[in-house]
MIKEFI-182237 format. One record per residue (C-alpha): residue in three letters; residue number from 0; x, y, z. Coordinates in Angstrom, 2 decimals. Layout:
NODE  residu  num        x        y        z
NODE     ala  NUM        X        Y        Z
...
//
This chain:
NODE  residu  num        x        y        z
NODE     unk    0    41.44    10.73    12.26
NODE     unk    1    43.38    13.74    13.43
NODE     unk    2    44.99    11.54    15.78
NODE     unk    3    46.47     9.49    12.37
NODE     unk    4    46.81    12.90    10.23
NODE     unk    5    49.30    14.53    13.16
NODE     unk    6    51.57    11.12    13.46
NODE     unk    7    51.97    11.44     9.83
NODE     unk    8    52.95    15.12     9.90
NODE     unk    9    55.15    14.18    13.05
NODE     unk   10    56.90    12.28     9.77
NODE     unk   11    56.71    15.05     7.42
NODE     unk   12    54.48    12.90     5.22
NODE     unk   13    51.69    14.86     5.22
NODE     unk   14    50.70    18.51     5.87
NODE     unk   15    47.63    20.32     7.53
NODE     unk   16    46.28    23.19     5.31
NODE     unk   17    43.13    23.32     7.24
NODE     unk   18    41.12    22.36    10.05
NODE     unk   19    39.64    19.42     7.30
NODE     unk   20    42.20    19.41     4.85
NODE     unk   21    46.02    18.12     4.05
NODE     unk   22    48.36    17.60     1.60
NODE     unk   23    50.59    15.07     0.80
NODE     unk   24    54.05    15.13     0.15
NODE     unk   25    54.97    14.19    -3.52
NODE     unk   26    57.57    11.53    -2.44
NODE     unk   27    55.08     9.78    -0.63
NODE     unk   28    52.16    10.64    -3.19
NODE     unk   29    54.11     9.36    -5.97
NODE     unk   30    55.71     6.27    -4.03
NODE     unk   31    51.75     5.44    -3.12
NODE     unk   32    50.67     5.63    -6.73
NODE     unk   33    53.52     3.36    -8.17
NODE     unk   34    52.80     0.58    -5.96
NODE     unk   35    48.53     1.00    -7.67
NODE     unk   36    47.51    -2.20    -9.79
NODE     unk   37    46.19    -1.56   -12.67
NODE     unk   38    42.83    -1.97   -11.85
NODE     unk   39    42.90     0.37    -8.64
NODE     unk   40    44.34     3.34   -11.55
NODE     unk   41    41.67     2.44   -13.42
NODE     unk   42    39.31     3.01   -10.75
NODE     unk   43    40.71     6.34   -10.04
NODE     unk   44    40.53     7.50   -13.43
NODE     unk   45    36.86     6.72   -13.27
NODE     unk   46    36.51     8.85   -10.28
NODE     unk   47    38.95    11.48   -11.61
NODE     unk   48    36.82    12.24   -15.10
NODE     unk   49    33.76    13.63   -13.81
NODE     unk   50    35.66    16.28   -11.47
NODE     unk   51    37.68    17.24   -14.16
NODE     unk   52    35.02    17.76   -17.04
NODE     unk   53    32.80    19.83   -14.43
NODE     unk   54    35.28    22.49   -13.58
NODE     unk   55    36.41    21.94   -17.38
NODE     unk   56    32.50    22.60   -18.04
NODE     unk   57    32.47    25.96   -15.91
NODE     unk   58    32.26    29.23   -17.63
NODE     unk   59    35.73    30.97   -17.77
NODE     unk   60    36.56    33.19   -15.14
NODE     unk   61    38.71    36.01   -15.72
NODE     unk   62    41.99    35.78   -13.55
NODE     unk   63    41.30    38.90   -12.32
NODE     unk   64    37.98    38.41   -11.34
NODE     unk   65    37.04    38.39    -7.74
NODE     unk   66    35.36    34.66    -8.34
NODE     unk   67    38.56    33.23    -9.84
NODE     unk   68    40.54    31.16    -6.89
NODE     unk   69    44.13    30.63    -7.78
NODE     unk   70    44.54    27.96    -4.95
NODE     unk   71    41.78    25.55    -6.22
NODE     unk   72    43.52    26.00    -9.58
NODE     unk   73    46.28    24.83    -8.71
NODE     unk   74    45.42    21.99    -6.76
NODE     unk   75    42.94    20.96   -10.07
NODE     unk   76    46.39    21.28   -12.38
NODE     unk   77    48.44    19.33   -10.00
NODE     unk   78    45.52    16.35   -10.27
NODE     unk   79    45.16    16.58   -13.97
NODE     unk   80    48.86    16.30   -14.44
NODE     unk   81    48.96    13.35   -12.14
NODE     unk   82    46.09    11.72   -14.32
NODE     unk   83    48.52    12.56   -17.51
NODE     unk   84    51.41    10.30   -15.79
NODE     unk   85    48.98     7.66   -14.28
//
């Protein structure tokens, strides 16, 4: 696996964040969804709902709390608008 993740980000395609996580560039991420049947979006989406209603469920956390985590918010918008354009 890391083998595959570093000829990737030989490419530029993808990015290490940490030792067990990446990102992927929105070219490619966007290029990848396009080419999706229907079906496969569908399958997604199915996937998709339950992780959004459970941190949708979660009590709000002030911003300026010491539990509030800016990076996983991000990376939760970034999905839901994905799931908006899907």
């Amino acid at each position: 696996m890391k083998a595959s993740i570093a000829l990737l980000e030989s490419f530029s395609l993808v990015k290490s964040t940490t030792h067990d996580s990446f990102t992927i560039h929105s070219v490619v991420h966007t290029w990848a969804r396009e080419r999706l049947q229907i079906t496969q979006k569908e399958k997604i989406i199915k996937k998709l709902l339950p992780v959004l209603n459970r941190v949708m469920s979660q009590e709000n956390i002030n911003r300026e709390s010491p539990e509030w985590n800016s990076t996983e918010e991000r990376r939760l918008l970034v999905h839901l608008n994905i799931s908006v354009n899907f």
